[in-house]
N, C-alpha and C positions, 0 to 999 in steps of 0.2 A: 176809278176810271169812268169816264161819260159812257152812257149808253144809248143814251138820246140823242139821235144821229142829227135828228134838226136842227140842236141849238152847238153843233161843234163849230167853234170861232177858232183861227190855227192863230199861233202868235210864232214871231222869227224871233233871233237869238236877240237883236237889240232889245226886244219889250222884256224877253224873258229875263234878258240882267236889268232892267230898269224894277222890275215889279220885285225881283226876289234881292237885291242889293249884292249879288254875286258874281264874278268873273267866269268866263268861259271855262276857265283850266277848275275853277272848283265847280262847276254846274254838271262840267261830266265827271269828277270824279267822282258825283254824289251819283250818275245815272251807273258808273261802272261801279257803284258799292250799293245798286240797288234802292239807294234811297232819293231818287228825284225820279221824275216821268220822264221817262223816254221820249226824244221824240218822234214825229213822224215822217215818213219818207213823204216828200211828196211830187218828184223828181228824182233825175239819176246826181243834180249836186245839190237837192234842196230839201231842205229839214222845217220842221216846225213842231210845237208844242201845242197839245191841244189846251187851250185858256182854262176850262174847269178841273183838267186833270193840276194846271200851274198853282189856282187858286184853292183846289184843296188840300195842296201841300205846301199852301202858307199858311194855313187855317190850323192845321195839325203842328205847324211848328211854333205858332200863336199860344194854341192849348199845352204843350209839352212845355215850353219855357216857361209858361206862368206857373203850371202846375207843377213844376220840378222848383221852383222859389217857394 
């Protein structure tokens, strides 16, 4: 997770299925089995993902897939 409060950039659902090649119904299935970021409230109907939480967890499935071949 970021900790670095100045550089958090929020991304909405469209960027998050554009970057991750994932549909909505799987993107939360992976946040309700723990394995995707959460995202963030940012509003009473608005959500968003914080970017470095989105790209360390393409990074890690990067390293896992090659390293499981």
């Amino acid at each position: 997770m970021s900790t670095n409060l100045d550089d958090v950039t929020f991304l909405r659902l469209p960027e998050v299925k554009a970057i991750t090649g994932l549909s909505k119904t799987s993107l939360y299935a992976l946040i309700r089995d723990r394995s995707f970021p959460a995202p963030v409230r940012l509003g009473p109907r608005a959500v968003a993902w914080v970017r470095s939480d989105v790209r360390q967890w393409a990074v890690e499935r990067v390293h896992a897939s090659r390293s499981a071949a």
